[in-house]
N, C-alpha and C positions, 0 to 999 in steps of 0.2 A: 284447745284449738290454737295454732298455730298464728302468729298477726303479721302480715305484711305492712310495711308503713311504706306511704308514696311519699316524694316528693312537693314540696308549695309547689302547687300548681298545675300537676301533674294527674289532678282525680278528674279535668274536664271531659276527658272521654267517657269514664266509666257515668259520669253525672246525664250523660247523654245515655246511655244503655248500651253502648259499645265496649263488646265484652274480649278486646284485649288490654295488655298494658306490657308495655316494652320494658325490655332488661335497666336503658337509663333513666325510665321512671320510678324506679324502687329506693328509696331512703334506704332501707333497713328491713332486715327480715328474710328465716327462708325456710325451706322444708324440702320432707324427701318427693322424691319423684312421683308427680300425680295429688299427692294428698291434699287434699282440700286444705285451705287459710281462710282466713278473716282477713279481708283488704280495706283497710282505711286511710282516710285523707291524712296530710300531714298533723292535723288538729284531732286525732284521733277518730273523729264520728265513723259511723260503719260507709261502707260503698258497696259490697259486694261477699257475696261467699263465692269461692274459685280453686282452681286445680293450677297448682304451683309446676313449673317445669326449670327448674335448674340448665337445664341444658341449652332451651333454648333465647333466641332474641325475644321471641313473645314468652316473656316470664310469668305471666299469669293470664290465664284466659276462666272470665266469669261463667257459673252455673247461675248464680240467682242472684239478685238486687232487692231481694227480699230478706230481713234482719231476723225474721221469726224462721224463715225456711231451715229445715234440716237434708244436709245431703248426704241418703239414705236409698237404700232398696227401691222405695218407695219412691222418693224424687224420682229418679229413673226408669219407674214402670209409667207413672203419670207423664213423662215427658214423652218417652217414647209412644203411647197410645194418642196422644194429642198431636206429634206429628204425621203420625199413619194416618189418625183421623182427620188430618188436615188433607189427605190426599184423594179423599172422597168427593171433595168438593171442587173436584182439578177433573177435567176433562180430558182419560188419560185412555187412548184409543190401543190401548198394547198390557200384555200380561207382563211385559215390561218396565217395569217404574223406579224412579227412588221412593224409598219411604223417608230416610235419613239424610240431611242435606245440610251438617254440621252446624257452625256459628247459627245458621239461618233457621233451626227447628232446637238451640238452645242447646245443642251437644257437641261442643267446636271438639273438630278432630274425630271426628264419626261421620261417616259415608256407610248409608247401606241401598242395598239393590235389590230389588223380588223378582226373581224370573223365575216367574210359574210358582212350582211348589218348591223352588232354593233360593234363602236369601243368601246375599255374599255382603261382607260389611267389611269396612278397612278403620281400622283401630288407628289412628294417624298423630295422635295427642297422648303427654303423660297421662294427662287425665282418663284419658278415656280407657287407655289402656290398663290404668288400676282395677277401675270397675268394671274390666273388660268379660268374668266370668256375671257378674250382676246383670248388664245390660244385654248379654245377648240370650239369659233367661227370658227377659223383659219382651224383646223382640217375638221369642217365638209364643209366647205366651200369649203377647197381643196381636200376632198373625195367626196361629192353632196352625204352622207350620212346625216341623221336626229336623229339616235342615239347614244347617248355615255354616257355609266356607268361608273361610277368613282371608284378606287377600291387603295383607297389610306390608305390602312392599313395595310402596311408593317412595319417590325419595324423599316427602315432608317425614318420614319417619325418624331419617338419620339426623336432621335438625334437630330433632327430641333428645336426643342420644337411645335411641331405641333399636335395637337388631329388628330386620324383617321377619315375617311370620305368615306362613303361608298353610291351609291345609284346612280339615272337616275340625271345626267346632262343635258343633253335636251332629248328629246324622251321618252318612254316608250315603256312597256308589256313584255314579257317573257324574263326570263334571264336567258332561257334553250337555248342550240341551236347545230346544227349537222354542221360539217366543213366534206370536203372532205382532204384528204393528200394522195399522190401519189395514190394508186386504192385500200384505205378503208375510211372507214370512220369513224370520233370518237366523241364524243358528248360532252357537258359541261356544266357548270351552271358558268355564271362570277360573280355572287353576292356570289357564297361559294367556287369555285375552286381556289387551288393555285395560286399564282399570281395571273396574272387578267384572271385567269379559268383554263388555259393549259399550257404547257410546249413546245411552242411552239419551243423554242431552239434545241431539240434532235429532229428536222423532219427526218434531213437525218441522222441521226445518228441512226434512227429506220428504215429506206430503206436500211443499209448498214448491218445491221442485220440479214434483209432477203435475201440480196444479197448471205453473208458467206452463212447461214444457207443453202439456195438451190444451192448455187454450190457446197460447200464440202459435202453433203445429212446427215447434222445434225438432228440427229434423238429427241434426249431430250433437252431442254430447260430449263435453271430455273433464272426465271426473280425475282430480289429482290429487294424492296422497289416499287414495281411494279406501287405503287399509281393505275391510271383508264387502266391498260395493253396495253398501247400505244406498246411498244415492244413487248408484249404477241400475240395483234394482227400482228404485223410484222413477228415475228418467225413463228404463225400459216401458215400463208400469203409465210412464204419460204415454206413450206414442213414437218416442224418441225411435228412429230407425237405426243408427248406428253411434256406440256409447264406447270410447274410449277410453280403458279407466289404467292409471298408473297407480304403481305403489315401488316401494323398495326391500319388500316384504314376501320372498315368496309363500310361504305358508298364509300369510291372509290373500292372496289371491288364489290359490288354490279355492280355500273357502267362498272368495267371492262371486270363483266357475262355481261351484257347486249350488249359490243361492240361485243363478239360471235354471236347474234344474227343479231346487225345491219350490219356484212357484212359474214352473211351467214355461221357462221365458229360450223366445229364440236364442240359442247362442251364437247364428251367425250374424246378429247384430249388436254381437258385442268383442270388443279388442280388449286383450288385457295385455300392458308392458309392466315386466319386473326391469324398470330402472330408476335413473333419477331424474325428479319431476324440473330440477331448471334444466338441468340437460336435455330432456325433450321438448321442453318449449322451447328451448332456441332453435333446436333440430327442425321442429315445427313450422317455425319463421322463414328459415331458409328452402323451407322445400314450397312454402308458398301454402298451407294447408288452413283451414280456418273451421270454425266450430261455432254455431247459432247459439250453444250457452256454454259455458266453461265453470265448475266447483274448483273452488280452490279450498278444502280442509287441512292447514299443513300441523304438525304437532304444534305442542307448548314452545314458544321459542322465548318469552321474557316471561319466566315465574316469578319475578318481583321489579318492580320498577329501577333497580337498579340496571337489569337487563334492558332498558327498553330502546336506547340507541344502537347498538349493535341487532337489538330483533328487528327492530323499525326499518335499519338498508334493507335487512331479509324480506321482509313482506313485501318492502316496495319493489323489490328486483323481481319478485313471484308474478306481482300484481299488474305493474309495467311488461314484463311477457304476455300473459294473459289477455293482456286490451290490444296487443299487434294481432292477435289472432282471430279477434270477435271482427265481423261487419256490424255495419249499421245495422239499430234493433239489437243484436246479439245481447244476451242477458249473460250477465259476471255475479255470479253467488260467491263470495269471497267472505272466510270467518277467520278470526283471531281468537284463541282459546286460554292466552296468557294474561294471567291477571294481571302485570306490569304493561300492559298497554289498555288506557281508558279507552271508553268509544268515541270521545271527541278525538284522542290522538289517531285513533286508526281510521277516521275518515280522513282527516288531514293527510294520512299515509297514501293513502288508495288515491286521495285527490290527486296528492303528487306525481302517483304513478303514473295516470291518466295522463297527466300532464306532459311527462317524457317522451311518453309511447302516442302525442299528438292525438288523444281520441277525448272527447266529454260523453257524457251520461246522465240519464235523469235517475237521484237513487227513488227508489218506486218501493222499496222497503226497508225496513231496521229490523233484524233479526235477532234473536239472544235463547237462550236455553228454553227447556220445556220447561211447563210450569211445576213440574216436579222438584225442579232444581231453582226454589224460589229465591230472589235477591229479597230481602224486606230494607225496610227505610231503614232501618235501622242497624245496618248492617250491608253498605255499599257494595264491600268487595266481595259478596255473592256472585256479583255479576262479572262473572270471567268468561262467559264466550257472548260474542260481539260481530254481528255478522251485517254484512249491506247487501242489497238485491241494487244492480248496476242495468242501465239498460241503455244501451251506447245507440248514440245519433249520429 
């Protein structure tokens, strides 16, 4: 086995159970790509067994803290099954779910998703990618599912020095498919949809939607960066009379007329514009138009905190359009999905916007991923999406 040696001083994280360790942490030591090492303190004692990556800044991300552990077949059928079976106990209103949720179910660099009877998993780490025939044995084994598409084309891949990989790992045929979530229903394709097809993160974050919307009888909607109208059909779904949803995307808005259809919903109370989302809020501004609740979901703008002063204008310039448009009352659902902006920073961001655009608000909620997508203590930067419910006075 292979030894990694740290640096004096450098083992406080992993002594905490925090299963990275960056490329100027390392004394000495290396391996090929993925292969498990021995990580120890500078004074030799053990710290961890883990999956070496040459390539990237995080040069070694932990499997186990345990000295006796072997990592084996076997590791990885036990971990996988204990994640899954961690998701029994999650109140999870949709055939929709993660079962895989990387660092945070003890397999950094592993994303996987069950929709229905396909799971789709993104391989994202040396590591995972080594054992990548082992672990999605493990998968189907502990689902007694037969498919799984592989959708490992995200950009944390090239970090790894890893080419993309896309296409049916075992099973095959249609890689169209309809999910139920709480009483609609939304469609997808996992060979071209974001992620591994959906967004499955905002479930309840789009049920809480429609909660406001039909108890306060929120009349207009305007859902932005709307992508397939996951929320557009939510506000429909409260009461909402007319839902104005943007994207820059035609093809997910194609999709997002058709989920009007698949649950039944009027479409002449809903507007869709293929443009771009600051461009029609300011359009908006000037023509004097306004909106009882406004969704602001915009992509990833700071994937590492190095990003986060160039995202920070972006959000606040979103955020400040969006509060000229709300009246008094008007509720602001506004999320940030970049891990390089915390959730202290991004209230402070929205506070400021408020500030520009002259309006205050009582925030009335703290929003963050479904419980599928778990942060643990131990493992902070789980928590990458960060949402506030805004209710302007």
């Amino acid at each position: 086995m292979k030894t990694i040696r740290l640096k004096e001083g450098k083992e406080r994280s992993l002594l905490r159970r925090h299963p990275w360790v960056f490329e100027s942490a390392v004394a000495k030591g290396g391996a090929d790509a993925g292969e498990t090492v021995r990580v120890e303190g500078h004074d030799g004692r053990f710290l961890c067994w883990a999956a070496f990556s040459p390539a990237s800044r995080i040069r070694v991300r932990a499997w186990s803290f345990d000295e006796a552990q072997r990592i084996d077949a076997a590791f990885f059928d036990t971990t996988v099954r204990r994640a899954i079976a961690a998701r029994t106990r999650f109140a999870i209103a949709s055939d929709g779910l993660r079962l895989v949720h990387g660092e945070s179910d003890g397999l950094p660099g592993l994303v996987v998703d069950r929709y229905g009877d396909t799971l789709v998993a993104q391989f994202l780490s040396a590591g995972v990618e080594r054992w990548k025939a082992v672990i999605t044995d493990a998968l189907l084994a502990a689902t007694g599912l037969t498919r799984l598409y592989e959708r490992s084309d995200a950009s944390a891949r090239q970090l790894e020095g890893l080419a993309p990989a896309t296409g049916w790992l075992r099973g095959e045929g249609s890689t169209e498919l309809t999910i139920a979530e709480h009483d609609w229903r939304l469609s997808l394709d996992v060979a071209t949809g974001h992620k591994t097809g959906f967004y499955l993160d905002q479930r309840d974050n789009r049920l809480r939607l429609r909660e406001v919307v039909q108890r306060l009888g929120l009349g207009s909607v305007l859902n932005c960066y709307c992508y397939t109208g996951g929320f557009t059909v939510a506000a429909l779904k409260g009461g909402a009379q007319a839902v104005t949803s943007i994207d820059s995307s035609g093809p997910a808005l194609a999709r997002a007329r058709a989920h009007l259809d698949l649950n039944g919903l009027d479409p002449a109370r809903a507007e869709f514009l293929d443009a771009d989302v600051n461009a029609s809020l300011r359009r908006f501004i000037e023509e004097g138009r306004r909106f009882d609740a406004i969704v602001l979901d915009p992509p990833k703008l700071a994937p590492t905190a190095a990003h986060a002063e160039r995202a920070a204008r972006a959000y606040k310039d979103i955020n400040r359009l969006a509060f000229k448009l709300l009246p008094p009352g008007g509720v602001l659902f506004t999320f940030s999905c970049s891990g390089g902006i915390s959730a202290d920073l991004f209230h402070k961001i929205v506070a400021s916007a408020a500030m520009d655009a002259g309006a205050d608000g009582f925030v009335t909620e703290r929003l963050g991923g479904a419980p599928d997508h778990p942060m643990t203590l131990l493992f902070p930067e789980g928590e990458y999406l960060k949402g506030l419910v805004v209710q302007t006075r």
